[in-house]
LUMKEBA-643375 format. One line per field, with one value per residue (C-alpha): chain; y, x, z. Coordinates in steps of 0.25 Angstrom, whole numbers, plus 5000, padded with zeros to 4 digits. Example, Ala and Ser with C-alpha at 12.3 -4.5 7.8 and 13.67 -1.06 7.14 Angstrom:
<rs>
chain: (A / A)
yy: (4982 / 4996)
xx: (5049 / 5055)
zz: (5031 / 5029)
</rs>
This chain:
<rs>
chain: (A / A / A / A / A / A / A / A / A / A / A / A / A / A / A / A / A / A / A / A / A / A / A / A / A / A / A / A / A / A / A / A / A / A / A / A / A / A / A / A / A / A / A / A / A / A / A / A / A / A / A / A / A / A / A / A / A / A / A / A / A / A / A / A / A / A / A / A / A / A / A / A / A / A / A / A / A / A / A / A / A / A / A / A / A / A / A / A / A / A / A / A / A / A / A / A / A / A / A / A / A / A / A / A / A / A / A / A / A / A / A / A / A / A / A / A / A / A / A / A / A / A / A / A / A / A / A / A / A / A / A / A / A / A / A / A / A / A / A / A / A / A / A / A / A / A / A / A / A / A / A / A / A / A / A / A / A / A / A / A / A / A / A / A / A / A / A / A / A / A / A / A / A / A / A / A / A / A / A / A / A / A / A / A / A / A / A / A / A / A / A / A / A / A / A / A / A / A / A / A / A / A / A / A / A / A / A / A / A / A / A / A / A / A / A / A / A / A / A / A / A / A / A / A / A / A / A / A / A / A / A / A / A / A / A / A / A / A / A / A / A / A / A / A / A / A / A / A / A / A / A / A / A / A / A / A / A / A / A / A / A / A / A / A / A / A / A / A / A / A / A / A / A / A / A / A / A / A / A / A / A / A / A / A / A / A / A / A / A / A / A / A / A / A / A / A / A / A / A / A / A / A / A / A / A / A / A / A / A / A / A / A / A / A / A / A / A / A / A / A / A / A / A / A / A / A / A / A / A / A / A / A / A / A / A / A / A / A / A / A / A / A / A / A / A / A / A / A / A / A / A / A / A / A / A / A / A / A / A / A / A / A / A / A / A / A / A / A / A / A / A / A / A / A / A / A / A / A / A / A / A / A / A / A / A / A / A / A / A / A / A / A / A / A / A / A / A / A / A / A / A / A / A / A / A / A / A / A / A / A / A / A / A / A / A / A / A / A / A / A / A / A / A / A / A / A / A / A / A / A / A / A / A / A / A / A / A / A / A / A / A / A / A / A / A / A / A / A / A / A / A / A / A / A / A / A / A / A / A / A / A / A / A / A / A / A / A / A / A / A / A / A / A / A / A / A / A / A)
yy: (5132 / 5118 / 5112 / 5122 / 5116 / 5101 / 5104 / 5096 / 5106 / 5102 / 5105 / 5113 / 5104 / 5089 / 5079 / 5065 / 5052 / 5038 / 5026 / 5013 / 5003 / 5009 / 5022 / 5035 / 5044 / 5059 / 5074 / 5086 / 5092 / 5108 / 5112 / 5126 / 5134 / 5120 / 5114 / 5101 / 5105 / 5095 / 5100 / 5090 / 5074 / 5063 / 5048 / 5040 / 5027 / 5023 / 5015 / 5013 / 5005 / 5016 / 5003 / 4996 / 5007 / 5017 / 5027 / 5039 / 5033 / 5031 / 5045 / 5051 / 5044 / 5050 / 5066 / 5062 / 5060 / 5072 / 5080 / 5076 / 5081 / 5093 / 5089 / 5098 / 5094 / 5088 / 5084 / 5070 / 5061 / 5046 / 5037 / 5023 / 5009 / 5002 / 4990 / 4994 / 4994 / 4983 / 4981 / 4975 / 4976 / 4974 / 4975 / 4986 / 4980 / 4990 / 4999 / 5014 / 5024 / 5028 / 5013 / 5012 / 5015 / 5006 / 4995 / 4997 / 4997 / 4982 / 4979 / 4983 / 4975 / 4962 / 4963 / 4969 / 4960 / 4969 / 4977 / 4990 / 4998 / 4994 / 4998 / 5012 / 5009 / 5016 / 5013 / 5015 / 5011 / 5007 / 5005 / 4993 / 4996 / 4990 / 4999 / 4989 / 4996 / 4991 / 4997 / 4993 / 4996 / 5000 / 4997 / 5003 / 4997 / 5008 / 5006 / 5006 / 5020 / 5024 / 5019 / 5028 / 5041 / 5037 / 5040 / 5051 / 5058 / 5056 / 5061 / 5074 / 5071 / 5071 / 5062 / 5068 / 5056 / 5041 / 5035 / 5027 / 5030 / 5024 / 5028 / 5043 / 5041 / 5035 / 5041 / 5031 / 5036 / 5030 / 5025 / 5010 / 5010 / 5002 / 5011 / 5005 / 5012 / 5007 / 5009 / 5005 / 4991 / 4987 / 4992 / 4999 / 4995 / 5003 / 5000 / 5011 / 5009 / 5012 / 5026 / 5018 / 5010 / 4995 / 4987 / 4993 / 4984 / 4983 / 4975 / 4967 / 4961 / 4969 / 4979 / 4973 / 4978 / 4991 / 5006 / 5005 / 4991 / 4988 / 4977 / 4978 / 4964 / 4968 / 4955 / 4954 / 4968 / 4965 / 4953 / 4961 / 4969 / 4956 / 4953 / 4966 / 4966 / 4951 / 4955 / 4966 / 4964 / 4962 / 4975 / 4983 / 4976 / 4976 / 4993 / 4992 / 4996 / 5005 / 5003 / 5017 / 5014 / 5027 / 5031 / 5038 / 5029 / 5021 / 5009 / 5014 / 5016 / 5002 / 4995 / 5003 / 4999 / 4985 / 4982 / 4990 / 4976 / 4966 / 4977 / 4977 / 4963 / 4963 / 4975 / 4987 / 4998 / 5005 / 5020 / 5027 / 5038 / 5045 / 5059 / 5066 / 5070 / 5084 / 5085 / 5074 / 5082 / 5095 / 5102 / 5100 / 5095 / 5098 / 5091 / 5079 / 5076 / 5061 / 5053 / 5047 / 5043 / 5053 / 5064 / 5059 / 5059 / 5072 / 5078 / 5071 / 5078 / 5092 / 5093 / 5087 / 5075 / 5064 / 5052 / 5039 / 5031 / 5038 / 5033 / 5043 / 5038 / 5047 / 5058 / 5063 / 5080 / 5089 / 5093 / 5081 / 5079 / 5093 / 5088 / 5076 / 5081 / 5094 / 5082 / 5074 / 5084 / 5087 / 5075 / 5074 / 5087 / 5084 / 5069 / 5075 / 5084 / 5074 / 5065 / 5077 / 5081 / 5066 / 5064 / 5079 / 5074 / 5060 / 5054 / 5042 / 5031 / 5039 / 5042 / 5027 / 5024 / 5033 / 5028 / 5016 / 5016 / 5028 / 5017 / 5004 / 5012 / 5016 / 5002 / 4998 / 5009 / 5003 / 4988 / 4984 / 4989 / 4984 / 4970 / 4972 / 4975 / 4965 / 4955 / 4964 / 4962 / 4947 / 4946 / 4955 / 4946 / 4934 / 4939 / 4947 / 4940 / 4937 / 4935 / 4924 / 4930 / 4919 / 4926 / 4911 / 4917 / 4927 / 4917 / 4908 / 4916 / 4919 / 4905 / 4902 / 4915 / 4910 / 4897 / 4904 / 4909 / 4923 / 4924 / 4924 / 4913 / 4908 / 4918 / 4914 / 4921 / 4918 / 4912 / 4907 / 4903 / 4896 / 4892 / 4882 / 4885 / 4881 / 4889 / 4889 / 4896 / 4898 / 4905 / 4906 / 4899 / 4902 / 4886 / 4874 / 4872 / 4887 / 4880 / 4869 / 4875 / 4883 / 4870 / 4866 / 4876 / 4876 / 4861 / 4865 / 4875 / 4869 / 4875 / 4872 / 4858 / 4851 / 4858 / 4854 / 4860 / 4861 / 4866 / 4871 / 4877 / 4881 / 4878 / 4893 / 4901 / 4889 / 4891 / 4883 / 4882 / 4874 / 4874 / 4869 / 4870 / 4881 / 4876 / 4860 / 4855 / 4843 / 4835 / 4843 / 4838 / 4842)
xx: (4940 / 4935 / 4948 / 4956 / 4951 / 4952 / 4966 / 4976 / 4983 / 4998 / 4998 / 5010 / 5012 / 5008 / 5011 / 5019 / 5018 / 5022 / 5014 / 5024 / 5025 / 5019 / 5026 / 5022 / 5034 / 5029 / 5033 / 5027 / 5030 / 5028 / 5031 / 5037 / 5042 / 5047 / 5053 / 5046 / 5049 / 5047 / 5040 / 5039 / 5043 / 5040 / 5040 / 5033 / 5028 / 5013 / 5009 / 4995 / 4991 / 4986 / 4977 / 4973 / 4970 / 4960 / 4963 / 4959 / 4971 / 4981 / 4977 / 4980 / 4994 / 4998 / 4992 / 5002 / 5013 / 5010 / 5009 / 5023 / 5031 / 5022 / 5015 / 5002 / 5001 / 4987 / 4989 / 4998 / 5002 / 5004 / 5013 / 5005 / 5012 / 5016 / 5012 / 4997 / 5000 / 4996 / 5002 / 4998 / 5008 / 4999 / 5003 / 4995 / 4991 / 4990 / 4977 / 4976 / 4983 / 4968 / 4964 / 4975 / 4967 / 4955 / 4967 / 4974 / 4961 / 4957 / 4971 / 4969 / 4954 / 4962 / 4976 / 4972 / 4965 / 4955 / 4944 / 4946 / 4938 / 4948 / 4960 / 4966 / 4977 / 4986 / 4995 / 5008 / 5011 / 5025 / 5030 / 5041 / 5051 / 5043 / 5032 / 5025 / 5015 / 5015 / 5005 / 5007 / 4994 / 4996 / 4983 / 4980 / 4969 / 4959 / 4955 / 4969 / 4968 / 4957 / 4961 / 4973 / 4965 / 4957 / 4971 / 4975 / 4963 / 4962 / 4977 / 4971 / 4979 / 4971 / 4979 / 4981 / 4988 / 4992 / 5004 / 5016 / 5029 / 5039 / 5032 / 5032 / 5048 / 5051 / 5044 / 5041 / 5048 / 5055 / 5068 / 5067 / 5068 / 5066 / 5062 / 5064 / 5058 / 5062 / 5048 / 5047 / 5046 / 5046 / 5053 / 5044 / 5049 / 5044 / 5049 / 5048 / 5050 / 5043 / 5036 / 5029 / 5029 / 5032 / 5033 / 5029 / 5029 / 5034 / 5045 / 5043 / 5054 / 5066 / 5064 / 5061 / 5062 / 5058 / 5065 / 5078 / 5080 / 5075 / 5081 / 5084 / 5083 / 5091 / 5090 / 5077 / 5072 / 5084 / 5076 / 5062 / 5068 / 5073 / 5059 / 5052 / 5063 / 5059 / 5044 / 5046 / 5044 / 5060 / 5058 / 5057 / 5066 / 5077 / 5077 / 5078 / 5091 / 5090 / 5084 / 5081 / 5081 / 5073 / 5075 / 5084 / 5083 / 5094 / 5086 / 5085 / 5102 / 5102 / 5095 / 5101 / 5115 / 5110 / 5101 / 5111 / 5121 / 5110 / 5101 / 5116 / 5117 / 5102 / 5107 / 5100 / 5107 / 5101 / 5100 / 5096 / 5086 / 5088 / 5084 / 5076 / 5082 / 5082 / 5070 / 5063 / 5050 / 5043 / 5049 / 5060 / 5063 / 5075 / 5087 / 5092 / 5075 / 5076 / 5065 / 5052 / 5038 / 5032 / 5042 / 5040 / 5024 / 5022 / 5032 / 5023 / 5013 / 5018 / 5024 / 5012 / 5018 / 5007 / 5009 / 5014 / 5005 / 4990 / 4982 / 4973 / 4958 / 4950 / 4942 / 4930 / 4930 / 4922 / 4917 / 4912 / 4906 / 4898 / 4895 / 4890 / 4881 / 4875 / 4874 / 4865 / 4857 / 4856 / 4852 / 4842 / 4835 / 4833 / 4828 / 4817 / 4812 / 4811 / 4805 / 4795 / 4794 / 4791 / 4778 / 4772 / 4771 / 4768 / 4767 / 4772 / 4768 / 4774 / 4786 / 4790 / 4786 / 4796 / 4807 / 4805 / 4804 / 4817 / 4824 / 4821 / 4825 / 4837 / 4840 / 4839 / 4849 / 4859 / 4857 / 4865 / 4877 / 4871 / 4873 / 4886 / 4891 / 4885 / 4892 / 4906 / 4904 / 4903 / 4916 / 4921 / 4915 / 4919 / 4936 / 4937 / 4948 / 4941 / 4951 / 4948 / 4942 / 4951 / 4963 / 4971 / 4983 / 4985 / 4984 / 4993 / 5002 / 5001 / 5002 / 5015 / 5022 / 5016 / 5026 / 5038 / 5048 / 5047 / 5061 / 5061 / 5071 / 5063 / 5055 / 5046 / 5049 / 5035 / 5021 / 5013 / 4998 / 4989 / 4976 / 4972 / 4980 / 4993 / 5005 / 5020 / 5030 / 5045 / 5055 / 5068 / 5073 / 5086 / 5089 / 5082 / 5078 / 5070 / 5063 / 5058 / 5053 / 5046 / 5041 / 5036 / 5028 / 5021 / 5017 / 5013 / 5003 / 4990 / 4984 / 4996 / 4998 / 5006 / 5017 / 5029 / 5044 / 5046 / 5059 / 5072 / 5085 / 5096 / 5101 / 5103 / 5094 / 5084 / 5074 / 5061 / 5048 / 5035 / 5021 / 5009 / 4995 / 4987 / 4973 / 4978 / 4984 / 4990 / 5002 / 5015 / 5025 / 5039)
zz: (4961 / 4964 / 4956 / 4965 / 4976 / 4974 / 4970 / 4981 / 4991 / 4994 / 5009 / 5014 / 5025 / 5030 / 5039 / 5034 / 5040 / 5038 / 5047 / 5047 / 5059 / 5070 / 5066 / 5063 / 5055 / 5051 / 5045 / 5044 / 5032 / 5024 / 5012 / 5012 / 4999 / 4990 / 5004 / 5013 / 5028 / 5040 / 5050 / 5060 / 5060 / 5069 / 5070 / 5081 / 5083 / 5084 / 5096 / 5088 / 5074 / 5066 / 5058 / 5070 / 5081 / 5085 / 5076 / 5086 / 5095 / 5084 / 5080 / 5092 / 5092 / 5079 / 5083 / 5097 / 5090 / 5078 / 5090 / 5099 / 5082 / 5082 / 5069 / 5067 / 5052 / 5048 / 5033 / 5032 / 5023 / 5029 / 5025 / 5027 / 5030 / 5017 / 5025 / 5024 / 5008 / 4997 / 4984 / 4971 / 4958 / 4944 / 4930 / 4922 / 4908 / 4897 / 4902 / 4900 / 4911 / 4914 / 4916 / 4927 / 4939 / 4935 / 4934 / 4947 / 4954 / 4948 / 4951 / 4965 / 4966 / 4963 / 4970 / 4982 / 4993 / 4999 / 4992 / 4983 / 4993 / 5004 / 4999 / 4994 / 4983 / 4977 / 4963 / 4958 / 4942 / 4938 / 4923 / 4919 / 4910 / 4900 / 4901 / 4909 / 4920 / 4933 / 4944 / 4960 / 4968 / 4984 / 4992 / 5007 / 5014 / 5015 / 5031 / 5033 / 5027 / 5034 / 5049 / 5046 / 5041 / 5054 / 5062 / 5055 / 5059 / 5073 / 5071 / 5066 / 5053 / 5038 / 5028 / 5016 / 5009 / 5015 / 5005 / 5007 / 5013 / 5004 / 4991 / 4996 / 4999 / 4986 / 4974 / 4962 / 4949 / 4937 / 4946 / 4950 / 4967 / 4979 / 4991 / 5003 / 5017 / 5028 / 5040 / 5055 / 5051 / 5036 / 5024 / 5013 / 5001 / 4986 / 4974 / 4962 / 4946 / 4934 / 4941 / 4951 / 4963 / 4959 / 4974 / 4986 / 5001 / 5015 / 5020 / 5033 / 5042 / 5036 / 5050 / 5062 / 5078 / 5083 / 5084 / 5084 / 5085 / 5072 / 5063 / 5048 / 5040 / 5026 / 5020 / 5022 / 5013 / 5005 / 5002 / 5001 / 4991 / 4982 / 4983 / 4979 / 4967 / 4963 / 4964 / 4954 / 4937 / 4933 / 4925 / 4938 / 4947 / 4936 / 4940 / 4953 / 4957 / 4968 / 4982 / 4991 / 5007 / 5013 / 5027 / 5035 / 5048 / 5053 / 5048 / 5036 / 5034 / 5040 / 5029 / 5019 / 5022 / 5025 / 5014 / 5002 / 5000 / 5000 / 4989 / 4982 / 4980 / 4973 / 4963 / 4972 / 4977 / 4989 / 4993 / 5007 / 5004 / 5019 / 5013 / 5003 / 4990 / 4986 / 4975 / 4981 / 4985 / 4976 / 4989 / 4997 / 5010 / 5019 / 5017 / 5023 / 5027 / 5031 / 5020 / 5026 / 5021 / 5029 / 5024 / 5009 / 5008 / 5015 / 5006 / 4994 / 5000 / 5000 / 4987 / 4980 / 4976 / 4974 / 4986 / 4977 / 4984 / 4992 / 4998 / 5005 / 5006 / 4995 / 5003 / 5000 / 4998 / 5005 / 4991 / 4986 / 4999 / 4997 / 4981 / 4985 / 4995 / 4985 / 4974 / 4986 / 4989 / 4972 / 4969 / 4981 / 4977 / 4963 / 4966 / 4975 / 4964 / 4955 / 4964 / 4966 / 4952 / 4950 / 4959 / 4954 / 4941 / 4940 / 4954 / 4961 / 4951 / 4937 / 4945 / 4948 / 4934 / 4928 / 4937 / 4934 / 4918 / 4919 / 4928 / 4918 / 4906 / 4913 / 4916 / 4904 / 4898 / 4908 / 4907 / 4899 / 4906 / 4919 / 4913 / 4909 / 4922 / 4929 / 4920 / 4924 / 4937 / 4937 / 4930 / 4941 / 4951 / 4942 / 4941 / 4952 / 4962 / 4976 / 4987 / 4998 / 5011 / 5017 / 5015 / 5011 / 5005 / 5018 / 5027 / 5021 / 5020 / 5036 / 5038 / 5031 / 5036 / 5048 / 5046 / 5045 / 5055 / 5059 / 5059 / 5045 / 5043 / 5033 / 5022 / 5010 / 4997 / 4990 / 4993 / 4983 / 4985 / 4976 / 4975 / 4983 / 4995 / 4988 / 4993 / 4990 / 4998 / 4996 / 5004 / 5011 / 5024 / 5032 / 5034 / 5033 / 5047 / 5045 / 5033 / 5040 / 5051 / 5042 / 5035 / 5049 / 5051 / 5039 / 5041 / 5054 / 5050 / 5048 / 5035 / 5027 / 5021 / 5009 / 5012 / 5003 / 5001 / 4987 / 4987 / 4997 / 4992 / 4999 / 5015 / 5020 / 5015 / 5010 / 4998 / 4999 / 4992 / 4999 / 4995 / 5003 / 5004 / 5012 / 5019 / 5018 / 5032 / 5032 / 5029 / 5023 / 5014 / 5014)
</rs>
């Protein structure tokens, strides 16, 4: 009866949204005999941060605009902001499958920089051709969670899972794919091989305006996509052939047609997912149903498929609640009658006596692991990376992003920093007179000195490389 019970229920019905850019997009969606039916759609733009506002008013927001579409589903499944997402790629040596999730864990400790207990993470594990495994870890700050949880209550909403978009409209199987989701004002880009998620990241200045008036920049995913390809193991990149744009908006189309001869020209042909294909979901959904995040992790959600990525804050059941409290209450009875038993036969003095000689021979019983995990925690302490309260390395890079011009006639394609304060940059400028500018803002900036140019190529585009030192004021050299 009790396995019964803690069995997971598939609702028959449950709200969808997606949270992106001061946007809110959502579906209601029921499961009838084998088919997904819509009940009620909707997309509206929030006037309030659901991170930075009182949560009562952003709350009351979203019940406005549930209740203008007619929505009167509670249950939903959100959609967060890929942009509130870290990522960390490791290699997995050769440990057992049981040994993984003690792996990634460690993994997570030292390539994330915030504490475990800040963070929820999730993980994806990928195999190269040559067996190799590969593991990508997604981390969510947990208040960022729990502000948002915050919302959906005063929404009068209960989150049953909080995933991400793109991985819910793009499965990850044995086929090598870049997904590509076009979103209010970034791109979300996924890459899947090796039965996992291999890359996962936003891309920034591709999109730019407002509604309608909204700019598409190809050359500059076009390049975003070279570099997520270069960044890859040449095992995995060497299968990527095929790149799938979802959306049905006129955005989406656009990019599409404008982005297919520049992905040609790099070996990668490019498909327009607008709609869902038959045998996509355990049930069906109508024809011709335009894709969304929304739509895709609420179906998930119905048909019992598992979310690719979840990240729902662990809740505590009423059950173990009520076992906790009886186990209390146990454990309190029984102390008092010992205690009680205790002082009846041989008073106060032989009690403490007793404890005491039970509690030394204890101790002694446990000594000598005691010591030997003392000694493992000063190799934890002595190993364990620290990262610098200072935050050196992101306020360098603020500062030389600073230096450049925002109309992004000069980019950098790499920044390496090294210990102490050494930092090497190179990139690409439109023309010469753009690189010097450049060049004469950093001289200007008061943290940085040394700076030398170790090497330009080419007029229009130029290639440069300079190095300089961070913290060091002073004279530059050119």
């Amino acid at each position: 009866m009790m396995r019964f019970m803690n069995k997971r229920r598939v609702p028959n019905s449950i709200l969808g949204l997606a949270l992106e850019g001061g946007r809110m997009e959502g579906v209601e969606l029921r499961r009838n005999n084998g088919s997904l039916t819509p009940q009620q759609s909707f997309a509206a733009p929030l006037a309030l941060n659901p991170l930075n506002d009182d949560p009562e008013l952003v709350g009351r927001e979203i019940r406005n605009h549930l209740e203008q579409a007619g929505v009167r589903e509670r249950r939903c499944v959100v959609c967060v902001p890929l942009t509130w997402a870290l990522t960390l790629h490791v290699v997995v040596p050769d440990v057992p499958d049981e040994d993984l999730d003690s792996f990634a864990e460690i993994e997570a400790e030292r390539g994330f920089p915030y504490s475990p207990e800040s963070l929820l993470v999730a993980k994806s594990l990928y195999r190269a051709p040559s067996g190799q495994r590969h593991l990508t870890l997604v981390a969510i700050p947990r208040n960022h969670l729990q502000q948002l949880e915050r919302v959906l209550r005063a929404a009068q909403l209960r989150p049953v899972s909080f995933t991400l978009g793109v991985t819910c409209l793009q499965a990850a199987g044995k086929e090598s794919i870049f997904a590509l989701v076009p979103r209010q004002d970034t791109v979300e880009l996924q890459v899947s091989c090796g039965g996992g998620v291999a890359a996962l990241r936003t891309i920034e200045g591709a999109l730019e305006g407002e509604g309608a008036q909204r700019r598409l920049y190809p050359d500059v995913l076009a390049r975003e996509i070279r570099v997520t390809l270069g960044q890859l193991p040449d095992a995995f990149s060497r299968e990527l052939r095929s790149v799938r744009l979802f959306g049905q908006s006129e955005m989406a189309q656009r990019c599409a047609q404008e982005l297919g001869p520049r992905l040609e020209a790099m070996g990668l042909q490019i498909e327009s997912v607008r709609t869902y294909a038959r045998g996509q979901f355990r049930s069906q959904p109508p024809a011709d149903t335009p894709v969304s995040p929304a739509f895709s992790a609420a179906a998930l959600r119905l048909t019992g498929a598992a979310s690719p990525f979840e990240f729902l804050p662990p809740k505590v059941s009423p059950w173990q609640r009520f076992g906790a409290r009886v186990s209390s209450r146990k454990l309190f009875w029984v102390g008092g009658t010992s205690a009680a038993a205790a002082l009846l036969i041989g008073g106060a003095t032989f009690v403490q006596q007793w404890q005491l000689s039970r509690l030394r021979a204890e101790w002694n019983g446990m000594e000598p692991r005691v010591h030997e995990l003392e000694e493992m925690q000063q190799q934890i302490r002595r190993f364990r990376p620290w990262f610098d309260t200072s935050f050196q390395s992101l306020t360098i890079m603020r500062g030389v992003s600073a230096a450049f011009p925002v109309e992004g006639v000069v980019t950098a394609k790499s920044l390496e920093i090294r210990d102490p304060g050494s930092v090497t940059c190179s990139g690409v400028a439109r023309d010469n007179l753009s690189f010097l500018k450049m060049l004469d803002q950093l001289r200007g900036t008061k943290e940085i000195g040394g700076l030398k140019v170790d090497s330009v190529r080419g007029k229009t585009p130029l290639q440069f490389t300079i190095n300089f030192q961070w913290g060091h004021g002073g004279a530059n050299e050119n």
